[in-house]
Structures are given as C-alpha cells and as structure tokens.
Backbone bond lengths (Angstrom), bond angles and torsions (degrees), N, CA, C in turn:
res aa  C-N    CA-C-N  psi(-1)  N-CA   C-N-CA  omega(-1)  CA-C   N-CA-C  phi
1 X - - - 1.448 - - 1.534 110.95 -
2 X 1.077 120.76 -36.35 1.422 137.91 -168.95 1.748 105.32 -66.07
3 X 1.580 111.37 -32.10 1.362 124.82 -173.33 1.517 104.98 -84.75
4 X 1.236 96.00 -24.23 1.558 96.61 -173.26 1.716 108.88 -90.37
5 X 0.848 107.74 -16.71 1.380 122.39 170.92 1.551 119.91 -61.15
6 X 1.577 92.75 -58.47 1.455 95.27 173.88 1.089 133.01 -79.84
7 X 1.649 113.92 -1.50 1.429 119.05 -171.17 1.809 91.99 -87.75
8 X 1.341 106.68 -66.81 1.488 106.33 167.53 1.225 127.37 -12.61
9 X 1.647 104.62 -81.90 1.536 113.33 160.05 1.431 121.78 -18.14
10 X 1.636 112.39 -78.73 1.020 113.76 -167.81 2.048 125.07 -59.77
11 X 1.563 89.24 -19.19 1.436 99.00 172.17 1.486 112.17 -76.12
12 X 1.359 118.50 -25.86 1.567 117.60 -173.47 1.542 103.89 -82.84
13 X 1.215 120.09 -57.96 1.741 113.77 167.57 1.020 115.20 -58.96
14 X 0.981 148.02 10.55 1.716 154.39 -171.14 1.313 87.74 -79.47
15 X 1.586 107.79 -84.54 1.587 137.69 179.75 1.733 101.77 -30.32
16 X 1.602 129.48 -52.52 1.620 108.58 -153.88 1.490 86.10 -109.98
17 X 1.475 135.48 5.61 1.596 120.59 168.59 1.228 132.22 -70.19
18 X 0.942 106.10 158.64 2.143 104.96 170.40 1.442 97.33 -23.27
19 X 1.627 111.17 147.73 1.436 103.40 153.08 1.576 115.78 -74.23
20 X 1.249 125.90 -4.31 1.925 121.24 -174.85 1.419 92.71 -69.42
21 X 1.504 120.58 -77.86 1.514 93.71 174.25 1.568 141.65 3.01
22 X 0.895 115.71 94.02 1.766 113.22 177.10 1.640 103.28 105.52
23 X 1.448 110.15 -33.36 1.420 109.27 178.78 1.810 125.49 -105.53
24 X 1.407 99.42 34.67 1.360 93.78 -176.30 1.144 92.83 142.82
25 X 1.349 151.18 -68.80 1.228 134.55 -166.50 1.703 90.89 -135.77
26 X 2.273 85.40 133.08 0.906 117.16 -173.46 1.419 123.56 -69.41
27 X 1.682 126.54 -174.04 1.631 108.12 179.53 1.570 98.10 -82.58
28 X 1.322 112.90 -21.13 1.647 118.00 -161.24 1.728 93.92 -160.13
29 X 1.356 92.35 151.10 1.599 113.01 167.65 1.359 127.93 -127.24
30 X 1.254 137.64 -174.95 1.872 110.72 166.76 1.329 113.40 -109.45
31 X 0.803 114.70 -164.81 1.919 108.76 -161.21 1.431 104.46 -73.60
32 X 1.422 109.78 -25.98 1.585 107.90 -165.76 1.451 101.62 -107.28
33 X 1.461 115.04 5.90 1.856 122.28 175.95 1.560 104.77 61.28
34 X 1.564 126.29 39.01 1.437 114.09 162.21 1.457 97.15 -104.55
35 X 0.895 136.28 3.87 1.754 126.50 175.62 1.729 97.01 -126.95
36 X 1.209 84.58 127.00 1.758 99.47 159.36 1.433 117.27 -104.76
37 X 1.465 133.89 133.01 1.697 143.62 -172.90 1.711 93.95 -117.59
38 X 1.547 102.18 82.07 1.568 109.34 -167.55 1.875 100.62 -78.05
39 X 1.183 118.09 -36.36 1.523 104.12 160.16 1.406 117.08 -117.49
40 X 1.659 92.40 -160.71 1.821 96.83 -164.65 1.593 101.78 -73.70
41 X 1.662 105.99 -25.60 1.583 121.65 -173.09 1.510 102.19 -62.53
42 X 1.341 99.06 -58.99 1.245 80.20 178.98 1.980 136.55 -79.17
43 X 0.943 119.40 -10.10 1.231 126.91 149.15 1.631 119.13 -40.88
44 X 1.641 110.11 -49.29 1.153 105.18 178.61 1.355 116.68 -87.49
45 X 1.399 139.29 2.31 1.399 137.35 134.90 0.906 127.51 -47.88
46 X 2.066 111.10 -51.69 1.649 91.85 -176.46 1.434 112.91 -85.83
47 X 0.916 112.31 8.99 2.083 123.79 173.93 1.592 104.42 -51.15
48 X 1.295 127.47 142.27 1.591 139.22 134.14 1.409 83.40 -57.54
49 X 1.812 84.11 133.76 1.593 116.72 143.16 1.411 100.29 -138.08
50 X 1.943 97.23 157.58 1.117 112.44 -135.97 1.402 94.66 -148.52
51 X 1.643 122.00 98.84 1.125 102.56 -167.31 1.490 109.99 -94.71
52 X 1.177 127.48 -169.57 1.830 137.04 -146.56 1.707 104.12 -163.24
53 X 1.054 96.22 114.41 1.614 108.67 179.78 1.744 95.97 -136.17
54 X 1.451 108.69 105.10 1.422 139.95 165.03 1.771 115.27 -88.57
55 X 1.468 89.92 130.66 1.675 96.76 165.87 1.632 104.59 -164.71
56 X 1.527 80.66 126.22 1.924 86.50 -164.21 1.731 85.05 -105.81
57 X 1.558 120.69 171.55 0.923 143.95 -152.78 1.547 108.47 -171.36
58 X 1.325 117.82 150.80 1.652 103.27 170.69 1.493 94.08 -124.02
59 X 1.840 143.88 8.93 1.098 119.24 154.90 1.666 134.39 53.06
60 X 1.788 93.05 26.05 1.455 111.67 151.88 1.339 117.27 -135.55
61 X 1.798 101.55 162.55 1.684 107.77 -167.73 1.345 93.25 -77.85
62 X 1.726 83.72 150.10 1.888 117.30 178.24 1.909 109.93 -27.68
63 X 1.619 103.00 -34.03 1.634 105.48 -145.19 2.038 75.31 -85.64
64 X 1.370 106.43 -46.50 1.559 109.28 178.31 1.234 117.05 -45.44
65 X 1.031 120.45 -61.55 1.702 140.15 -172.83 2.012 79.97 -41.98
66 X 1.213 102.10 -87.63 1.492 108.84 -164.09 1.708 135.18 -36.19
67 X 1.141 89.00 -47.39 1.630 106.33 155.24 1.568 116.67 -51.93
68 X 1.082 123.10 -61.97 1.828 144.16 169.58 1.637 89.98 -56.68
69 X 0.899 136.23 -55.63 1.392 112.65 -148.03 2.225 95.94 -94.08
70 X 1.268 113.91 0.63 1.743 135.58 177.63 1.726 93.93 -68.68
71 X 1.769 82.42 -62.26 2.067 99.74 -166.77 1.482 96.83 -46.51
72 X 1.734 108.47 -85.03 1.258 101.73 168.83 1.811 155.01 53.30
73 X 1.875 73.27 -120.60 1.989 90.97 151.69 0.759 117.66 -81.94
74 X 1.559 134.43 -19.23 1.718 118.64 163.42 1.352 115.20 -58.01
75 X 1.223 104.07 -69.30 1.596 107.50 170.48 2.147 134.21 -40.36
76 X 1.073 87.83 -26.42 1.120 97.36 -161.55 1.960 121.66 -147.98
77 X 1.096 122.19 113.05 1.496 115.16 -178.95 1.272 129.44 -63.18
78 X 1.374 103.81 -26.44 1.404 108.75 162.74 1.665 121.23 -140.34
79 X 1.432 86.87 95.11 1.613 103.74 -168.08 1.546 117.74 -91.81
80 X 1.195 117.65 19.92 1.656 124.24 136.70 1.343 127.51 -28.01
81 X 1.039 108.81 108.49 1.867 107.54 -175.62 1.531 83.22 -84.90
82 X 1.640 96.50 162.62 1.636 124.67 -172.84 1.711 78.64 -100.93
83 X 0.966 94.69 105.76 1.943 103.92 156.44 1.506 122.62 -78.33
84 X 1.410 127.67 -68.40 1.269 150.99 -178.85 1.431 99.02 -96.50
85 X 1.668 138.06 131.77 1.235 135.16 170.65 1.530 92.06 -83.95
86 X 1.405 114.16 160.27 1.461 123.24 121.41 1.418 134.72 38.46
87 X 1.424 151.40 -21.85 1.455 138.08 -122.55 1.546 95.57 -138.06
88 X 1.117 102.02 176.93 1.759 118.36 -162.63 1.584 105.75 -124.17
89 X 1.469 133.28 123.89 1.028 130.17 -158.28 1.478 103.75 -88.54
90 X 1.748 122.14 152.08 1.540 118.46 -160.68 1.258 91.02 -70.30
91 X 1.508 134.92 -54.04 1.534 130.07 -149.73 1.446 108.19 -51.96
92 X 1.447 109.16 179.63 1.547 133.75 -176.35 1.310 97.82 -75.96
93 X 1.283 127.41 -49.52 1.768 128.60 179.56 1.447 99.97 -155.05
94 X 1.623 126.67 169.88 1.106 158.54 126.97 1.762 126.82 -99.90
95 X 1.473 106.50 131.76 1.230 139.82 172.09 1.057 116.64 -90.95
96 X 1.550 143.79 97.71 1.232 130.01 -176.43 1.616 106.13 -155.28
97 X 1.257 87.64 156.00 1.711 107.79 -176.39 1.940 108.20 -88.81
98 X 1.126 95.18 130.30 1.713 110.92 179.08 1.203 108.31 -33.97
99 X 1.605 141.64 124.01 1.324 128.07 175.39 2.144 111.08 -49.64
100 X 1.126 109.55 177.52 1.660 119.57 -158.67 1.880 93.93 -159.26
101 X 1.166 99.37 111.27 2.280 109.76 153.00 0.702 89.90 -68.12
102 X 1.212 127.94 130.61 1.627 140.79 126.86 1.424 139.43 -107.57
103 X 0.991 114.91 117.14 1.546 134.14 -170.50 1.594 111.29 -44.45
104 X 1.083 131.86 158.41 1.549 151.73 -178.35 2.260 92.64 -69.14
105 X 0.951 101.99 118.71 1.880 98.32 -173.15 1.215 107.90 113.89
106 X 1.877 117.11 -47.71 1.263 115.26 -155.30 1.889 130.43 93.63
107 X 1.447 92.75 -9.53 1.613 92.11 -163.76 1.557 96.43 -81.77
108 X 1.408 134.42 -42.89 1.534 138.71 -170.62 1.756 95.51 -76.37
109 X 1.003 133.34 123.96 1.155 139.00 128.80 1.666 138.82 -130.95
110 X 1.357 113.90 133.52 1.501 110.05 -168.75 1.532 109.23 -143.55
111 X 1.501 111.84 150.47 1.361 94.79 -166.30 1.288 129.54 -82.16
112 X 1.317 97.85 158.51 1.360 111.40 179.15 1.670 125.63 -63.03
113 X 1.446 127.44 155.63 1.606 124.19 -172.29 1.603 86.09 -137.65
114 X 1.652 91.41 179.13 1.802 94.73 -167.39 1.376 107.75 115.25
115 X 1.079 110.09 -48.77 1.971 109.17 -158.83 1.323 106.22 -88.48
116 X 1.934 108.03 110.21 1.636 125.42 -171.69 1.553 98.04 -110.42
117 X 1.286 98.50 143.37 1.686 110.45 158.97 1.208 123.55 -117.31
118 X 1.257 125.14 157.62 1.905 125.68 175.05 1.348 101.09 -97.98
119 X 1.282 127.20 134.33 1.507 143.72 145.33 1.561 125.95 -54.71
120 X 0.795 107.75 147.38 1.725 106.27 172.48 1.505 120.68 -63.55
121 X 1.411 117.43 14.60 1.249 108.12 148.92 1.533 118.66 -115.80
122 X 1.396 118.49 19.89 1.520 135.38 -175.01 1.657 108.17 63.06
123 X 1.493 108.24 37.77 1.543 119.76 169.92 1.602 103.38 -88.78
124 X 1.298 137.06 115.32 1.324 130.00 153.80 1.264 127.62 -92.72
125 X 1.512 103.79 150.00 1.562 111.36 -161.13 1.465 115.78 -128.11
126 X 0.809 135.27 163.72 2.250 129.32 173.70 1.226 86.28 -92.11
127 X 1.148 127.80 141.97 1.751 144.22 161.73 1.576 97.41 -83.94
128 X 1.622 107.34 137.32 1.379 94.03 179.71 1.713 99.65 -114.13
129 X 0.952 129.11 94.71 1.592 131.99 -171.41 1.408 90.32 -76.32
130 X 1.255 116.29 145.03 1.445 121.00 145.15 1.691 111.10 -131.69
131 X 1.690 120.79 -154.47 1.093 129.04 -165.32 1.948 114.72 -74.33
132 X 0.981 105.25 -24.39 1.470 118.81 144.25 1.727 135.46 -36.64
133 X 1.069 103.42 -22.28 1.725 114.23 -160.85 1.336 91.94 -117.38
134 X 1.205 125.92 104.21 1.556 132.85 170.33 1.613 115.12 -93.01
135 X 1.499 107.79 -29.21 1.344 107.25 -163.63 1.802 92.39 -166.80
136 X 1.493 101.13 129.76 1.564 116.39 -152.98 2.126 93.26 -131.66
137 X 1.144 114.17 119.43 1.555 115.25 -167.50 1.891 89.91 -117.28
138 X 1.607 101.88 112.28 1.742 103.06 169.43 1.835 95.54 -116.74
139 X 1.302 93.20 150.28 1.377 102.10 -178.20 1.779 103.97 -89.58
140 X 0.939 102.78 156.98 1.582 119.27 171.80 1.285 129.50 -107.60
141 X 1.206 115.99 162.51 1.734 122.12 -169.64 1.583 97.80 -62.64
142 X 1.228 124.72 -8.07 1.604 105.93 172.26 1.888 122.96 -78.41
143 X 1.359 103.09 -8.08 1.203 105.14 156.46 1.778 130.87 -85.19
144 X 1.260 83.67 8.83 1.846 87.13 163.72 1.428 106.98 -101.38
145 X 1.420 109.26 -57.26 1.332 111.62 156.34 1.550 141.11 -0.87
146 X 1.546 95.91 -59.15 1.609 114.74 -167.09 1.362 117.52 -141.71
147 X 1.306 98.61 -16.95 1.876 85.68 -171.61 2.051 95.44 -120.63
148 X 1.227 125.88 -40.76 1.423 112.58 -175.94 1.746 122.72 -57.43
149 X 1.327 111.03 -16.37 1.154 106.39 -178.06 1.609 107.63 -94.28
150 X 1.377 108.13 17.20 1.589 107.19 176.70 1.655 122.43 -128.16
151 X 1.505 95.51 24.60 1.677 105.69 163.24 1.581 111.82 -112.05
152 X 1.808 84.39 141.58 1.423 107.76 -178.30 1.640 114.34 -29.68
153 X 1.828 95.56 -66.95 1.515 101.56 -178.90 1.264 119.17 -67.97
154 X 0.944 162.43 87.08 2.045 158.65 -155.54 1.161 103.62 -79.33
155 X 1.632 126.31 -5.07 1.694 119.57 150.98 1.208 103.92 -64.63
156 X 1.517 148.08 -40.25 1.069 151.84 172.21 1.074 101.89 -40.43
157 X 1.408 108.61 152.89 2.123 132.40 147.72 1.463 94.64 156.20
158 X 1.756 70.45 156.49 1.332 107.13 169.80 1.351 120.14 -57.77
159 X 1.948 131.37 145.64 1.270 91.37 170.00 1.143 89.47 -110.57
160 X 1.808 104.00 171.22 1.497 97.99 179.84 1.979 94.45 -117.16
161 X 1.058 116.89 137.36 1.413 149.46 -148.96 1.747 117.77 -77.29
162 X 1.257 106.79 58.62 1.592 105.87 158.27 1.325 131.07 -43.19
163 X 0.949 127.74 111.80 1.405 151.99 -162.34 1.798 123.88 -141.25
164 X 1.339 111.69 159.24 1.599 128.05 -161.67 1.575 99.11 -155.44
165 X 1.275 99.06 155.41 1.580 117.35 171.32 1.635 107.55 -133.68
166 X 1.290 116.63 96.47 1.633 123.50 152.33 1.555 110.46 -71.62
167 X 1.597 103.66 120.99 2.079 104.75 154.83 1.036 129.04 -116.52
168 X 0.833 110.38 96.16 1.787 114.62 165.38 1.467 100.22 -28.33
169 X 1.806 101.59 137.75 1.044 113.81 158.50 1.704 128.62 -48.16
170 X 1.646 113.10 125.67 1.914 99.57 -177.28 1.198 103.64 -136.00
171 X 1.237 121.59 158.29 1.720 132.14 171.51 1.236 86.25 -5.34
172 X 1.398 117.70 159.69 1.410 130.17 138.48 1.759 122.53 -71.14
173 X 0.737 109.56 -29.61 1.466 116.10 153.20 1.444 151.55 -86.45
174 X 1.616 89.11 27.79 1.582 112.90 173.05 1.591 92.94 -124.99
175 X 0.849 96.38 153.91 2.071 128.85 161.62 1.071 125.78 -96.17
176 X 1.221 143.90 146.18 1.493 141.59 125.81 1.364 121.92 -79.44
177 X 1.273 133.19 107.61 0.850 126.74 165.57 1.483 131.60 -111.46
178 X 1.697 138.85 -173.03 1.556 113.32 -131.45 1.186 85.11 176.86
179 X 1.241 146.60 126.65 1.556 162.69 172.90 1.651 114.31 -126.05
180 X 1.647 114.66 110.81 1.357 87.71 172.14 1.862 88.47 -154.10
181 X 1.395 113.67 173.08 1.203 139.97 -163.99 2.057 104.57 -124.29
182 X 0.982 94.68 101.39 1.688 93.11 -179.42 1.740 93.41 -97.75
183 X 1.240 103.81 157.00 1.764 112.46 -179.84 1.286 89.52 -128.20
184 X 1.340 106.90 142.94 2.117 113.99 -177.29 1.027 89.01 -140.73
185 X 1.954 116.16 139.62 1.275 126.71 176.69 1.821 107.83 -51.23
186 X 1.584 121.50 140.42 1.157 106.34 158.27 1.343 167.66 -8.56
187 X 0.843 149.27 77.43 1.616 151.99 -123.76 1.507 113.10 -79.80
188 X 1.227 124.62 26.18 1.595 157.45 -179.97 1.218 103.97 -122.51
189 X 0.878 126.11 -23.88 1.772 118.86 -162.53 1.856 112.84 -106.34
C-alpha cells in the first residue's frame, strides 16, 4: 500500500510542480550530489521507513482503575487524559492503521477514539475512524521541507498533519494498540 501511495503521489505532484523537476533539477540530491531523487516516488524509495508498533496500558489494579476512573467524572466532564500532545511528525508521510482496545486474550476488540488532527486553518477536529478505515496516509512536516516550495501555484501545499492522542481511561486489562509505517526522506540527502 505504501508503494502505491507513492507512486500516486508522486504522479499527482508531478502534474502541479515546477516544470525543472524531472527536467534538470531534481526534487532532492545527496549531500555530496552523486544521487539524484528525480521524483517524489523516488524520494520515497530511497527514504528509511520506520515502522511503529504502539500499546498503551494504564498499569493499575481493576479495584484502582475504578476508583480513579469514579474521581474522574466527578471531578471533571471530560476526564480524558492528553496522552500524545499536539505535534507534527518529521517524516514525508505516515501509513497507519486506526488505533484498536483490546481485551486481556485478544478476542474483544473495538476501536479506539481520541485521535484529533489540526486543519490548515488551526481548526481541530476528533477523527471518527470506524471499521471501514483499514489504512489512514497523513503527510508529514517533510513536505514543507521539500516538496511545498516546488508548486507552480504557492497558494497550493501540502498540509503536513498536526495531530494528538486523548485516552480515556480503560480496564486495566485492555490496550490500545497502534501500527504505523513513517517514510523519511533518504539519509543522503
């Protein structure tokens, strides 16, 4: 999926980039200029990717959990701890699968809520994933980096995807867990 991504990609910015691109000067080079990364595709080949296997836990007993999670909503209407602040990941993009609760065994799982992004007008929103969403592609701050300053129109760009993770308090014997694949421009370049 990840290949198909970038081929896409790289075919859709192809079309609204500088014309130098492809004709003389590349999207990227390496520090010492013996490799040229003549598209976005290929940039994201010679990239590290880096995959990410998450599992949060809150690592108190059942009788704890319950008590804490009483205080809580008494205390508070929305007693979601801020897990993940705010921030924008370095790579060119991430590939990742919708977070998933999962039960003590493994057999119960349902998805997870919490996970907000900012828009390009710094509006944030809750993403509502459901069983539909197998595979979710956010771009990264490496498209400010490297690729927005190389379209024709400069009202154009990419955005690259500020994001947070709120969790509700859960059993202590459930998980969240979180699978994802970040792609980082080449480590030459």
């Amino acid at each position: 999926a990840t290949e198909t991504f970038a081929d896409r990609l790289s075919t859709e910015l192809g079309a609204i980039m500088r014309p130098s691109v492809g004709s003389g000067s590349p999207v990227m080079t390496s520090r010492d200029g013996s490799k040229r990364y003549e598209t976005v595709k290929e940039v994201i080949e010679g990239g590290e990717q880096l995959e990410h296997f998450h599992s949060y836990q809150s690592g108190v007993s059942s009788l704890s959990f319950e008590k804490e999670e009483r205080r809580l909503r008494r205390d508070n209407d929305d007693y979601a701890a801020s897990t993940i602040a705010l921030h924008t990941d370095q790579g060119f993009f991430i590939a990742f699968t919708p977070g998933m609760i999962v039960q003590a065994g493994g057999k119960d799982m349902t998805m997870s809520d919490g996970f907000y992004i900012e828009d390009s007008q710094g509006r944030q929103s809750l993403v509502q994933f459901d069983d539909e969403d197998d595979l979710v592609f956010m771009m990264g701050d490496g498209v400010n980096q490297y690729i927005n300053n190389r379209f024709l129109d400069q009202a154009r760009s990419l955005h690259a995807t500020p994001h947070s993770l709120t969790i509700t308090p859960q059993n202590p014997s459930a998980a969240r867990v979180w699978y994802g694949r970040m792609v980082l421009p080449p480590n030459d370049a």
